[in-house]
C-alpha positions in Angstrom: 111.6 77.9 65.0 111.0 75.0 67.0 111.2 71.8 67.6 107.7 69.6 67.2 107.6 66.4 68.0 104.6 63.8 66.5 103.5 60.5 68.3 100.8 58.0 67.2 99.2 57.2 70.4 98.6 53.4 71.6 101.2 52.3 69.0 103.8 49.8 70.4 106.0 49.9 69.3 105.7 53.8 68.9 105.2 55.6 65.5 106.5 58.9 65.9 108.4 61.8 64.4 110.6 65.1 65.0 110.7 68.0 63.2 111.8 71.9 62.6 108.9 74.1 62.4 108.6 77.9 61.9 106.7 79.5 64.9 105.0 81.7 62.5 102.9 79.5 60.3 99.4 78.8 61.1 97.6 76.0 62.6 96.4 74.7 59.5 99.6 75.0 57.8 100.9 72.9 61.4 98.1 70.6 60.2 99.6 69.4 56.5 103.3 69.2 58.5 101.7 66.5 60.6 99.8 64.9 58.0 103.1 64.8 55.7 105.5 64.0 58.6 103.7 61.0 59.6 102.3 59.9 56.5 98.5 60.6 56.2 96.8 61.6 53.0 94.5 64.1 54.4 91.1 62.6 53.6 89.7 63.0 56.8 88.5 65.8 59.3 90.8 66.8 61.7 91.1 69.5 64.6 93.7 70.3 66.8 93.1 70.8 70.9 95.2 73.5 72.8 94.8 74.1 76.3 91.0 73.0 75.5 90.3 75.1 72.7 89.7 73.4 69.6 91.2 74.6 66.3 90.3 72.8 62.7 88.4 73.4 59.4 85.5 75.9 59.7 82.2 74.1 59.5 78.6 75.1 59.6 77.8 72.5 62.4 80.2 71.6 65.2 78.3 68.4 66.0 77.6 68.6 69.9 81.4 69.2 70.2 83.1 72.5 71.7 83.5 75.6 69.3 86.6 75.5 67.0 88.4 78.3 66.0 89.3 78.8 62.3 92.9 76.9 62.4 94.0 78.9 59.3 93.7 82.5 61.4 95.6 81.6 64.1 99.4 81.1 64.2 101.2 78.4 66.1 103.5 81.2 68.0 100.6 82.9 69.9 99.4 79.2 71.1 102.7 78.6 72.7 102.8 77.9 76.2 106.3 78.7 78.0 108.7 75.7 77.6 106.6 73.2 76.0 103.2 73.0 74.5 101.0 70.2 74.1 99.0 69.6 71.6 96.4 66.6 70.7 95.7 66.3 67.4 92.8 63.8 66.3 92.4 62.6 62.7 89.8 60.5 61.0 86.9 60.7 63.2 85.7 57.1 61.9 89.0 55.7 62.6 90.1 57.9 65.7 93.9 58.2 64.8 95.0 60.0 67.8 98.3 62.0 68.3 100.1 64.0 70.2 102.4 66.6 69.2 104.8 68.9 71.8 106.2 71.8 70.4 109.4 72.8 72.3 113.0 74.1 72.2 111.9 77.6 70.5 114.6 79.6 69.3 115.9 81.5 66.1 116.1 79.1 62.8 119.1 79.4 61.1 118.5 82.4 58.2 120.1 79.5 55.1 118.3 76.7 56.2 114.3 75.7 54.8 112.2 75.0 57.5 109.9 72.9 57.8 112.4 70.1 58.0 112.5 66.7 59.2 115.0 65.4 62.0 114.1 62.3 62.9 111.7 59.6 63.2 110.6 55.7 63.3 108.2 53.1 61.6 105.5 54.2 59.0 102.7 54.8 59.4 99.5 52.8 59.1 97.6 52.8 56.2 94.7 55.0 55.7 91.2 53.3 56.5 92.1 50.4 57.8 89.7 50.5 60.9 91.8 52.4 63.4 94.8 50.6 66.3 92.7 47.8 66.8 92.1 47.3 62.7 95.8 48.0 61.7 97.3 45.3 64.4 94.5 42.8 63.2 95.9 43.5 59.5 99.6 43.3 60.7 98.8 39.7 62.7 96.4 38.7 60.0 99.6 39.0 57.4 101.8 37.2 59.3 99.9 34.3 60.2 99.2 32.5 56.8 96.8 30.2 58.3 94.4 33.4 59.1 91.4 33.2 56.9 91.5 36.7 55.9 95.5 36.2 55.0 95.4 36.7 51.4 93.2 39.3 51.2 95.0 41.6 54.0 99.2 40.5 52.2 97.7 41.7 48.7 95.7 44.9 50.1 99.4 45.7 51.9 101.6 44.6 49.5 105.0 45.7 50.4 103.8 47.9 53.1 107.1 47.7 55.7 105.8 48.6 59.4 109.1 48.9 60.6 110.6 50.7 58.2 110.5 54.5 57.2 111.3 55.7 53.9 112.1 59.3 54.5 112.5 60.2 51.1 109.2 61.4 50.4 108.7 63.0 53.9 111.7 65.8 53.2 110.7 65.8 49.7 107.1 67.3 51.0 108.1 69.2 53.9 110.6 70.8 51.5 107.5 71.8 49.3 106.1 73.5 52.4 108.6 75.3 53.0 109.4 76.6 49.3 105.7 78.0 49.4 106.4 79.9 52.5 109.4 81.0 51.2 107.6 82.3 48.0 104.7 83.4 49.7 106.3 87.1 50.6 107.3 87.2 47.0 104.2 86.7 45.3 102.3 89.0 47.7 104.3 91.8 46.8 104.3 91.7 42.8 100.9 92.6 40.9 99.6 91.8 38.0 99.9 93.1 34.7 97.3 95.5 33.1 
């Protein structure tokens, strides 16, 4: 396993997260741990940059940007740099969330624990589609300010949305679905059908 740790660039103060991940999943499977550590709901295109190569969804056009590999053919292990690795790890083109992830402390897992598995973190994340840093802090002083002219509209579009809280409830509960399909994966492969 190791150790990946997930931060929310230009957030202050910083959104970020730590968690246990097998060294033998793939990139894209490294994808949905971000997107459920930190929050996202994965309606966006993504990609993931290692040492300058570019890892995401395959895709018939690549848009004037570099090559990607097919994330869900590589594993996260043979990417690994000695020490620590970083990764940065765009999402939402339109909205340019950017992160970036370091992957360190490799070392056997422990053989009765799930992984992935959350450690630690701090502050939720921003909601989806709300126009990026600059949109999300406008939101955030728009709510606060109830002589902003766009007030109402942003506190009933937020509701109860907590930035400084982090409810990691539904974080392990998700990361612990991950892991129970890796952990069922070798089962299922090896049992066949019935006639």
């Amino acid at each position: 396993i190791a150790t990946l740790r997930i931060e929310l660039k230009a957030t202050d103060p910083l959104i970020w997260r730590v968690v246990e991940v097998p060294t033998s999943i793939t990139l894209k499977v490294l994808h949905d741990i971000v997107q459920t550590a930190m929050g996202w709901l994965d309606y966006h295109l993504w990609e993931l940059v290692i040492n300058g190569q570019t890892y995401g969804l395959p895709m018939d056009d690549d848009w004037g940007t570099a090559p990607r590999k097919a994330a869900a053919k590589v594993r996260l292990r043979d990417v690994l740099s000695p020490g620590t690795t970083g990764i940065d790890y765009p999402y939402d083109f339109g909205d340019g969330w950017e992160h970036r992830l370091v992957v360190s402390d490799v070392r056997r897992g422990d053989p009765g624990t799930a992984y992935p598995r959350f450690i630690a973190g701090e502050r939720d994340c921003p909601p989806e589609d709300c126009g990026g840093i600059p949109g999300f802090y406008e939101m955030l002083e728009a709510r606060s300010d109830p002589t902003h002219p766009d007030h109402a509209e942003i506190s009933e579009w937020l509701d109860d949305y907590d930035h400084d809280a982090l409810d990691v409830f539904p974080i392990q509960g998700a990361l612990g679905r991950i892991a129970a399909r890796r952990n069922d994966a070798p089962t299922r492969n090896m049992t066949k059908p019935e006639d």
